[in-house]
C-alpha positions as CSV (number, residue, x, y, z in Angstrom):
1,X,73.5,109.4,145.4
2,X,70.1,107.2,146.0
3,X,67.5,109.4,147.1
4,X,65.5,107.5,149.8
5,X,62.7,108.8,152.0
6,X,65.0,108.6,155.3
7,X,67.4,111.1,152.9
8,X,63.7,113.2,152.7
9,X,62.5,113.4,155.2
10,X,64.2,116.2,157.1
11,X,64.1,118.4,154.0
12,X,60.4,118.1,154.0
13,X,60.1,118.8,157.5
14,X,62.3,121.9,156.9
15,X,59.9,123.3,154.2
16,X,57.3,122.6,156.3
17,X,58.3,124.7,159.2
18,X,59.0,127.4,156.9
19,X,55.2,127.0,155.2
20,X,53.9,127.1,158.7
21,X,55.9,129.8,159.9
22,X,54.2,132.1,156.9
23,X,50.9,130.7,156.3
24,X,49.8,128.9,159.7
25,X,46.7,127.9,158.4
26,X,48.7,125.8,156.5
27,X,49.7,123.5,159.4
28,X,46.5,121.2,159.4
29,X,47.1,120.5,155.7
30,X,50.9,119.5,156.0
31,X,50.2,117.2,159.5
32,X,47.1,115.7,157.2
33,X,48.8,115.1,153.8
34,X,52.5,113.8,155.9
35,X,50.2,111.5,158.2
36,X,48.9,109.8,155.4
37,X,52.1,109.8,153.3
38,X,53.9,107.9,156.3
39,X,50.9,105.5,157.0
40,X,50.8,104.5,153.2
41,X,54.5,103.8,153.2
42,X,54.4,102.4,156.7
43,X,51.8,99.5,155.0
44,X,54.1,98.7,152.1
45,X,51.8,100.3,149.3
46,X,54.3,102.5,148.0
47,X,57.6,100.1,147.9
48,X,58.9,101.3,144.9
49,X,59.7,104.9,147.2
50,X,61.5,103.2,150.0
């Protein structure tokens, strides 16, 4: 199985609800750090991920 970000991304967003559900200071973090995860693949810097 080829492990691709669209194969990722809803088990990140999984984790990521549960983080938020037990730390919810943790939510600014996770938007921050996912935002500019997605905007650096969205610009082609990381094509060796997608």
């Amino acid at each position: 199985m080829t492990v691709t970000i669209s194969n990722l991304q809803p088990l990140i967003a999984i984790l990521a609800g549960i983080l938020i559900l037990i730390v919810p200071r943790l939510l600014n973090y996770i938007v921050a750090i996912y935002l500019i995860v997605v905007g650096v693949i969205g610009l082609g810097l990381l094509r060796g991920i997608s």
